[in-house]
C-alpha positions as CSV (number, residue, x, y, z in Angstrom):
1,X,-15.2,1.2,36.1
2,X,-11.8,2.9,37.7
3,X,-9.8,5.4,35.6
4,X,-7.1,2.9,35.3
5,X,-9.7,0.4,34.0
6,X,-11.0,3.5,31.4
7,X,-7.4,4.2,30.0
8,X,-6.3,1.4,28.0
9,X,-2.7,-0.3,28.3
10,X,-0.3,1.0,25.8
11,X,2.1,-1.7,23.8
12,X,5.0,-1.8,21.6
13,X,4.8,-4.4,19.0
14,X,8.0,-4.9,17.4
15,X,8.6,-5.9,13.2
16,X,8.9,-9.4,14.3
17,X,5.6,-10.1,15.5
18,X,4.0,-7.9,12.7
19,X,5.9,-10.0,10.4
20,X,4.8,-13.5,12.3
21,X,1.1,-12.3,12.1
22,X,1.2,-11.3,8.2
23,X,3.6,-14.0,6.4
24,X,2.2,-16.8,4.7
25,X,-1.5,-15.3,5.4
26,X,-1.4,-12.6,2.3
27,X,-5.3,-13.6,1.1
28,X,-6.5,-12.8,4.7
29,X,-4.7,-9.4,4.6
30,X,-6.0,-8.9,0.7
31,X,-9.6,-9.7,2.6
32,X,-8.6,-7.0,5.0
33,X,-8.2,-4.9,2.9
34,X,-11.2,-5.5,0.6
35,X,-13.1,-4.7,3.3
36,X,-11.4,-1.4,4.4
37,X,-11.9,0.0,0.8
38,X,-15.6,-1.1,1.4
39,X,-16.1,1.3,4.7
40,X,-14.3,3.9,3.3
41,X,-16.8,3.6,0.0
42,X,-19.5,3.4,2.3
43,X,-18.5,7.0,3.7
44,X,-17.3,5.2,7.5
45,X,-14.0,6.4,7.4
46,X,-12.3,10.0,7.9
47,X,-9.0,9.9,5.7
48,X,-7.7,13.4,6.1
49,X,-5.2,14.3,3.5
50,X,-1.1,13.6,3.6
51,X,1.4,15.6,5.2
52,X,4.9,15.8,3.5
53,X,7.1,17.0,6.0
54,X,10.2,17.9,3.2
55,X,14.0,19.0,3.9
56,X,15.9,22.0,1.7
57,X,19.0,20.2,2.5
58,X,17.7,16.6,1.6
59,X,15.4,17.3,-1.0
60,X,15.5,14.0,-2.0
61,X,14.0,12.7,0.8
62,X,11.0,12.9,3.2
63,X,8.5,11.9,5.9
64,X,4.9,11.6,5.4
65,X,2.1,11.6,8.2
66,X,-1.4,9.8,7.6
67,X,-4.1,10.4,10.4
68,X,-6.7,8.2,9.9
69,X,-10.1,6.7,11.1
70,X,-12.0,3.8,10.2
71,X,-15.1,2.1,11.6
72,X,-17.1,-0.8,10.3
73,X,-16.0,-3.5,12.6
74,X,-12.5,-2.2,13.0
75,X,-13.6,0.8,14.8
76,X,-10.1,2.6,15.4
77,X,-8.0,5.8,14.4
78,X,-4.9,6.6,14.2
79,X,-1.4,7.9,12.2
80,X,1.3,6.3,10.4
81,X,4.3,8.1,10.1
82,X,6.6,6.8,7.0
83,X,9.8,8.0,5.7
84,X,11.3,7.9,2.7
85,X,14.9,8.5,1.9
86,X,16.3,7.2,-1.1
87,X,20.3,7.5,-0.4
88,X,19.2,4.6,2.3
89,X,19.6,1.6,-0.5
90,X,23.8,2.6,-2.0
91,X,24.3,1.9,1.6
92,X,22.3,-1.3,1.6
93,X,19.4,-0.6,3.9
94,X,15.9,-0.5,2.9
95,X,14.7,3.4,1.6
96,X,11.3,3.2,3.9
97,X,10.8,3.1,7.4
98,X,7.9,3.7,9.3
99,X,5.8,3.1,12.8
100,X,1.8,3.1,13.3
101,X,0.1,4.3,16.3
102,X,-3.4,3.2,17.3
103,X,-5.7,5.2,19.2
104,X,-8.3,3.4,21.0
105,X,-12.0,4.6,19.4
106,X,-13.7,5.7,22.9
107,X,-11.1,7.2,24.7
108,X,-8.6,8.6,22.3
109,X,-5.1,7.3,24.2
110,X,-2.7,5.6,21.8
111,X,-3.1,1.7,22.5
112,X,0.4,0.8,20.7
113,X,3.0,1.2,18.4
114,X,3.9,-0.8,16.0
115,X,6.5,-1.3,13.4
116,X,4.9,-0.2,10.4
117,X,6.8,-1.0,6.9
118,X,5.6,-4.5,7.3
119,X,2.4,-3.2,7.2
120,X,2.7,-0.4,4.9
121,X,4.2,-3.0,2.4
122,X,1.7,-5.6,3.2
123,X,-1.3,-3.3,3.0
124,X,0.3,-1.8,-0.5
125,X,0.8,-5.3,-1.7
126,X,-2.9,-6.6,-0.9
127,X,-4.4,-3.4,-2.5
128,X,-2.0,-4.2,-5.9
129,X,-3.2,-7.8,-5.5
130,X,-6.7,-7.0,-5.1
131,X,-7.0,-4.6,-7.9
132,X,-5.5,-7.1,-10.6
133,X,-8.1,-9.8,-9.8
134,X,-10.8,-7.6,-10.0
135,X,-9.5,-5.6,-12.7
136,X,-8.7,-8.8,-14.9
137,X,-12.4,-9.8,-14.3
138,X,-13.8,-8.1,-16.8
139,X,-15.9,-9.4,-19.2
140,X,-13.9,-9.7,-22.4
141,X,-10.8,-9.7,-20.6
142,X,-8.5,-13.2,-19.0
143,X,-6.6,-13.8,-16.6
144,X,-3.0,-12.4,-17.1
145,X,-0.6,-14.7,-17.5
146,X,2.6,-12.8,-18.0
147,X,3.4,-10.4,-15.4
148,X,6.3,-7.7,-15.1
149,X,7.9,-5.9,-12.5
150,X,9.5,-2.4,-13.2
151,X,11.2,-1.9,-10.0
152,X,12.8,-4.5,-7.7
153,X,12.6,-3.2,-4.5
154,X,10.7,-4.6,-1.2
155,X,7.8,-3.2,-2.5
156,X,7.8,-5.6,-5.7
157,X,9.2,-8.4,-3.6
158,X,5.8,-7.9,-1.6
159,X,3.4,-7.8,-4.5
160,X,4.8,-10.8,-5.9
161,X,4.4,-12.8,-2.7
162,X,1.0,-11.7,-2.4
163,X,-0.2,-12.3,-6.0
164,X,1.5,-15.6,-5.5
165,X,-0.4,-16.0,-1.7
166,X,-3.7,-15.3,-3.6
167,X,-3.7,-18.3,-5.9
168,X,-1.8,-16.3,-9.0
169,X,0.2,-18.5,-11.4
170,X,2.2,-17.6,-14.1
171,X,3.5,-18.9,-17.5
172,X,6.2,-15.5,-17.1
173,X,7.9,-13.0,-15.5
174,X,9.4,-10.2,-16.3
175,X,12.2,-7.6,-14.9
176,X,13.3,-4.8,-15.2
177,X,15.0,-2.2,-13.1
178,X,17.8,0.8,-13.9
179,X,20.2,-1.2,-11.9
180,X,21.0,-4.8,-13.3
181,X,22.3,-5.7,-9.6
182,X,19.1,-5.0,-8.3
183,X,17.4,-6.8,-11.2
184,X,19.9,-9.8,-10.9
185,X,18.9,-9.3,-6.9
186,X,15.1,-10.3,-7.9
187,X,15.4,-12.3,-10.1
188,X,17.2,-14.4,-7.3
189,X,14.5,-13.7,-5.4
190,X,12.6,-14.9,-7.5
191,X,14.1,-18.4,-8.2
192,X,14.1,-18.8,-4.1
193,X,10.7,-18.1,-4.1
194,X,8.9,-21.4,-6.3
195,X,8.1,-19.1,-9.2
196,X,7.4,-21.6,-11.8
197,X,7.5,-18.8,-14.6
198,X,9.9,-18.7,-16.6
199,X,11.8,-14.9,-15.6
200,X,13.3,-12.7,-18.0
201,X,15.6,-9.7,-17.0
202,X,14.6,-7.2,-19.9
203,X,16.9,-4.3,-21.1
204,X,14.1,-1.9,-21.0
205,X,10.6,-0.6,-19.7
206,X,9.1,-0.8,-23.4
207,X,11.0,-4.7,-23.8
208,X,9.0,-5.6,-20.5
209,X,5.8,-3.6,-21.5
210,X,4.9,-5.2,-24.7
211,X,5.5,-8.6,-23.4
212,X,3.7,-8.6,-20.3
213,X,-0.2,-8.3,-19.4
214,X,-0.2,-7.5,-16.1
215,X,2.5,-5.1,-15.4
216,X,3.7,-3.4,-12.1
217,X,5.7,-0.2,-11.3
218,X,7.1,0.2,-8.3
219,X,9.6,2.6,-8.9
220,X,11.4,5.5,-7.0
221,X,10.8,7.4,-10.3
222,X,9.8,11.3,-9.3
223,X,8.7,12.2,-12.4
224,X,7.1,10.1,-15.7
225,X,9.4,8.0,-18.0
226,X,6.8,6.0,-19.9
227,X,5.6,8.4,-22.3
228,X,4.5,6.2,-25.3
229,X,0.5,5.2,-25.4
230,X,1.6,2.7,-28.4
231,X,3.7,0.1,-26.0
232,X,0.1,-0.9,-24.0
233,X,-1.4,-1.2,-27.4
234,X,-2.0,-4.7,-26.2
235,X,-4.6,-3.3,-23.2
236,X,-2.9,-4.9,-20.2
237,X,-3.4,-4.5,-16.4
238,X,-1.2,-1.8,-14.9
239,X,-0.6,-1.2,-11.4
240,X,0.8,1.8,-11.0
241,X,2.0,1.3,-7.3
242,X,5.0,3.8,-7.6
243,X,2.4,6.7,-9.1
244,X,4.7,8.8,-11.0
245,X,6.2,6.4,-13.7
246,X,3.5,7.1,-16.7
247,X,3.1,10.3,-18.7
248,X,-0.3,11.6,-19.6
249,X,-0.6,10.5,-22.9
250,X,-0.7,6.7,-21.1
251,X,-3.2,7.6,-19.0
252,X,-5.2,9.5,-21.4
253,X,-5.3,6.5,-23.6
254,X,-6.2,4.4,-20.5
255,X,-9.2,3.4,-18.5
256,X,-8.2,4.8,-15.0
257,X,-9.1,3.3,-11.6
258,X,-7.7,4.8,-8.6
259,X,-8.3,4.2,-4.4
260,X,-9.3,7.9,-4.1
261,X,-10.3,10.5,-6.1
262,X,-9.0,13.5,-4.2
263,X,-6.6,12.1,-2.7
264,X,-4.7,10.7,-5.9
265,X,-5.0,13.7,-7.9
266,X,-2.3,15.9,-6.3
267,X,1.6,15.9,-5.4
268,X,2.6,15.3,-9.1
269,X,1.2,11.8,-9.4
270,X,0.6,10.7,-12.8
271,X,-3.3,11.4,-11.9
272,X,-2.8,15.1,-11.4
273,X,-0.1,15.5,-13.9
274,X,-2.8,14.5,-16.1
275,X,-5.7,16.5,-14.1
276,X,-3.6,19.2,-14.5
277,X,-2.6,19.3,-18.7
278,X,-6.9,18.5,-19.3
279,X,-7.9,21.0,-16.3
280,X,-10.6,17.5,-16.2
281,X,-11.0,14.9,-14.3
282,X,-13.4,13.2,-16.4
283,X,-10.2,10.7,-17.7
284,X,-10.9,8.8,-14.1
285,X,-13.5,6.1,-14.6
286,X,-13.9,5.4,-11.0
287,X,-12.5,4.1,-7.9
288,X,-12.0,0.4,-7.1
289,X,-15.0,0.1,-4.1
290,X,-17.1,1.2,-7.1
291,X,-15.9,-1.3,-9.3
292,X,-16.7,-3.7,-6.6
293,X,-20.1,-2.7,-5.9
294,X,-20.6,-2.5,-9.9
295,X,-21.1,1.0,-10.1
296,X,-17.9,0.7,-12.9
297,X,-16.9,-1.3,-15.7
298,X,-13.6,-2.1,-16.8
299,X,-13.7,-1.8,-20.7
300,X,-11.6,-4.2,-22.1
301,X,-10.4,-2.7,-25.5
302,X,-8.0,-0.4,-23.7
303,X,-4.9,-1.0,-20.8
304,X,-6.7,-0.4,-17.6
305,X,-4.8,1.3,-15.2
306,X,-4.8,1.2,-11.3
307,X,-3.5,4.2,-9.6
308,X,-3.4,3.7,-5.3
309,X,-2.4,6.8,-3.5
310,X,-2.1,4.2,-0.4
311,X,-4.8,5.6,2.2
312,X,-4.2,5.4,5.9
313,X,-7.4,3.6,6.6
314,X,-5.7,0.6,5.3
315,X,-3.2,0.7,7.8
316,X,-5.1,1.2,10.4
317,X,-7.1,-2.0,9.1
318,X,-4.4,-4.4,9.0
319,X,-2.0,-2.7,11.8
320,X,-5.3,-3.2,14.2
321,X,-5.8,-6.9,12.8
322,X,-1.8,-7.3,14.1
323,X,-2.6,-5.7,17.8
324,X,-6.2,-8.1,18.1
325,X,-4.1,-10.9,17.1
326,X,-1.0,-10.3,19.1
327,X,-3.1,-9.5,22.3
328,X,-5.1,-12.9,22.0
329,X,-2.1,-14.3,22.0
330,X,-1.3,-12.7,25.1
331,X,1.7,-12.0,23.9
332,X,0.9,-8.3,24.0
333,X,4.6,-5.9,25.2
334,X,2.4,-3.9,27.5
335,X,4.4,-0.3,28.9
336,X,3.8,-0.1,32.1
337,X,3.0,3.0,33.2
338,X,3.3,5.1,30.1
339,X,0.6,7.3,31.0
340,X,1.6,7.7,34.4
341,X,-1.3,10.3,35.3
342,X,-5.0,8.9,34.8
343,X,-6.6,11.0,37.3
344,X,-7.7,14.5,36.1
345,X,-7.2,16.7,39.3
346,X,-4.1,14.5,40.1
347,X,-5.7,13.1,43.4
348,X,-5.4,9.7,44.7
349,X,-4.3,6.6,42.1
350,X,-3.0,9.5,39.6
351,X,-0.9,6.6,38.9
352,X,-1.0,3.3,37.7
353,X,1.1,1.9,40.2
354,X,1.3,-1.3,37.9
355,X,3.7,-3.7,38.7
């Protein structure tokens, strides 16, 4: 095999084909997913803790790195570097953007880049859909049939189209947001999309709460609003998506289920706010590969609650689905010549010379 043959291609693929890959296929990405949580229980990833890069003069605002490997079948590592900076929606644009890089698992060169909120979004939506099925499993415990969003952003709009891509039906639905133009937004959203529910715009968190029992946060909150244990008295799902909405009284009153353990407990999340008052852990029951392999149960004579710190792995599960798809395709936006040296001691055919 030549050194040109050795060093794989490198690709850009652009939001457009991510997004013509992932629409109207959400179970198969929820599978995806599954089965990344799976490997990682198993111990076959590496899933190296966050970076935050953070600005003094934008202190709102920020960009975080996940490096990443994952085997099983996938077999590739890699980054995704996300930012998030709220001022982004007064002006209209989405408050997330983000690219994935893959590195190819023998060699270690990047084999592409791809536009990554799709797939951030899509990954985060697949994890909140698979958590409330298998969360709502439980013996003693039925199928939700009233669901709420707190929080209206493209985050929510995904979880919805995935819950609805994965068979979910529901008799209601439930809105709520700070801003009643972003509500109103959704709820048109909503009526676009064939929700069958009837959807209610509720004045407040606790309004939506009590009525709902399957209820989803995904929020831009920094810091818990939802102190009051008394408003889940009715032990629904929660999937706490956005992390910091719920106070440690909820939590403490809740079962707990999160993606990772260390990984979920720190940067203020609701988790370690709560590690943090007990100086315990012992309020987590478990993470959701163990529910799946039936190492925990959900109890269902409290709320359960789902915490996701959103692990790198599962990007690099669904981004690498996108580039095998995209290449059978042959459709696959090769750069030539991006590594323009493959020869060590720079000798004859150090470069590609592709044309």
């Amino acid at each position: 095999m030549t050194k040109e043959e050795l060093v794989p291609p490198f690709a850009v693929i652009p939001g457009s084909q991510v997004h013509g890959i992932l629409t109207g296929h959400e179970q198969r990405t929820i599978d995806l997913v599954e089965a990344a949580y799976r490997v990682h229980g198993e111990g076959d990833t590496v899933n190296p803790p966050s970076y935050f890069l953070r600005f003094p003069d934008r202190p709102s605002s920020r960009i975080i790195a996940l490096p990443a490997s994952i085997g099983g079948e996938t077999r590739v590592d890699g980054l995704k570097w996300i930012s998030s900076f709220p001022e982004n929606v007064a002006a209209g644009i989405p408050r997330a953007s983000a690219v994935l890089v893959l590195n190819d698992h023998d060699t270690g060169y990047p084999l592409a880049c791809l536009e990554s909120s799709i797939i951030s979004a899509a990954r985060t939506a697949a994890s909140a859909a698979l958590g409330a099925d298998l969360l709502s499993r439980a013996p003693g415990r039925t199928r939700p049939r009233r669901v709420g969003f707190i929080g209206t952003g493209f985050i929510a709009r995904h979880i919805h189209t995935y819950l609805a891509g994965a068979g979910w039906s529901f008799d209601e639905v439930g809105v709520h947001d700070l801003s009643a133009e972003y509500a109103g937004g959704f709820r048109s959203y909503l009526e676009g999309s064939g929700e069958s529910g009837r959807i209610t715009v509720h004045g407040s968190a606790e309004e939506l709460i009590r009525s709902c029992d399957l209820v989803v946060f995904a929020t831009v909150a920094s810091a818990p609003h939802v102190h009051d244990p008394d408003w889940f008295a009715h032990n629904p799902v929660v999937l706490n998506i956005s992390l910091r909405d719920l106070a440690p009284e909820v939590l403490l009153a809740s079962a707990n289920v999160v993606d990772d353990i260390e990984h979920c407990l720190k940067a203020d999340t609701s988790p370690h706010l709560t590690e943090q008052l007990t100086g315990s852990r012992e309020f987590i029951d478990g993470t959701l590969a163990e529910v799946m392999a039936g190492k925990v149960e959900v109890p269902a004579d409290r709320p359960v609650v789902f915490s996701p710190f959103g692990l790198g792995v599962l990007d690099l599960a669904v981004g690498k689905f996108v580039y095998d798809e995209v290449l059978a395709r042959g459709e696959l936006g090769v750069i030539e010549g991006f590594f323009h040296e493959v020869d060590r001691y720079g000798g004859a055919g150090a470069s590609r010379g592709r044309s």
